[in-house]
C-alpha positions in Angstrom: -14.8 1.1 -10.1 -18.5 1.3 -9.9 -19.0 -0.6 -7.4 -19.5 0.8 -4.1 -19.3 -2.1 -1.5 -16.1 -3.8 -3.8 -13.9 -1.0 -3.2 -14.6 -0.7 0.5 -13.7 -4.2 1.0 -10.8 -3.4 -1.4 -10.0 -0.7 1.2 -10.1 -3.1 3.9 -8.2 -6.2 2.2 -5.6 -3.3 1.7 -5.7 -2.4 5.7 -5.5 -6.0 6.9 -2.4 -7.0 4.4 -0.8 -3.8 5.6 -1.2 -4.7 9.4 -0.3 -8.4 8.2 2.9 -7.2 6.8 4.0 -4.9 9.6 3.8 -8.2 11.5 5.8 -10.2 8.6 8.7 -7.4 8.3 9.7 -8.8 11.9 9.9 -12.1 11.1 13.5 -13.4 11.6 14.6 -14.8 7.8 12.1 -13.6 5.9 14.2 -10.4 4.8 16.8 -13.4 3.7 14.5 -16.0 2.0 13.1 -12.5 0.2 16.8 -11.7 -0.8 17.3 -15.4 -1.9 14.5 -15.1 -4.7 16.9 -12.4 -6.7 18.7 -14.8 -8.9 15.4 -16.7 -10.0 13.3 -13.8 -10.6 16.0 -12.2 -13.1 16.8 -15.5 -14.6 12.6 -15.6 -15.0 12.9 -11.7 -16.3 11.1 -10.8 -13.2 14.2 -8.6 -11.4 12.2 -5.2 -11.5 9.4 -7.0 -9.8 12.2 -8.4 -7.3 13.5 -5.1 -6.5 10.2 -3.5 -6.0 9.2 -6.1 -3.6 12.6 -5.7 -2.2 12.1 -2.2 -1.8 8.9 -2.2 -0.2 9.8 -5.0 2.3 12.8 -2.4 3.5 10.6 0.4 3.8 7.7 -1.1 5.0 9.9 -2.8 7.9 12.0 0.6 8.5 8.1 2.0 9.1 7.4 -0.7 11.5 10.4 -0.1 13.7 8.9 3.4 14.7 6.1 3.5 17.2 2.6 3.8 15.8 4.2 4.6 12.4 1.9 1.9 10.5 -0.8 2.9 12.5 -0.3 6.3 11.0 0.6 5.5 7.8 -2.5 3.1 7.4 -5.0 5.6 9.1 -3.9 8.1 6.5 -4.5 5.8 3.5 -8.0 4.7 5.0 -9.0 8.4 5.2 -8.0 9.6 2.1 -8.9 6.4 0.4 -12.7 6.8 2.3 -13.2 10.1 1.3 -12.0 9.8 -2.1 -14.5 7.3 -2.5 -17.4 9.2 -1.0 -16.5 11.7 -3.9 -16.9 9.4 -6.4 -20.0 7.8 -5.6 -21.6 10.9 -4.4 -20.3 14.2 -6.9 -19.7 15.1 -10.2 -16.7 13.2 -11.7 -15.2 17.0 -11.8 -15.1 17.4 -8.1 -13.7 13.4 -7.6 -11.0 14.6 -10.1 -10.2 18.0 -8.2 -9.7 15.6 -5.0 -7.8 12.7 -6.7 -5.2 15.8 -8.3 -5.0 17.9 -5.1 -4.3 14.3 -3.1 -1.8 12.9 -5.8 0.1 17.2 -4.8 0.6 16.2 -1.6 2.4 12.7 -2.2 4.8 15.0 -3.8 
């Protein structure tokens, strides 16, 4: 947490993997070989973890289908990400907790 230059490169790993995956959601049988996994990962106890992933494929590929919509979507969680970082580095923990709660009301 208290490291400055480890969470921007966090940020940016999480920028690249989301650009990555956009890219991935297209590929033709990886929605399949994704759906394939079910049966092994609740045998192995891990179906939640399945269905997440699952999940997230859908909605991350239904985001890619729309023009600029990861572009967006990824623009938004560098900004708020950026500031909220700025805050914490920079201000009282008060004010980085005031941002973090007014952020987390607008998810809502």
């Amino acid at each position: 947490v208290g490291e400055r230059h480890a969470r921007y490169q966090q940020l940016g790993s999480v920028i690249s993997i989301g650009q990555d995956l956009a890219r991935l959601t297209r590929m033709p049988g990886l929605r399949t070989m994704l759906r394939m996994m079910r049966r092994p990962a609740q045998a192995a106890g891990l179906g939640a973890l399945q269905h997440f992933l699952e999940s997230g494929f859908d909605t991350f590929g239904e985001l890619a289908r729309q023009r600029g919509a990861v572009e967006r979507f990824l623009e938004t969680v560098h900004e708020r990400e950026s500031h909220l970082m700025q805050i914490m580095f920079e201000a009282p923990s008060v004010a980085c907790e005031t941002e973090l709660t007014r952020t987390l009301g607008q998810a809502r």
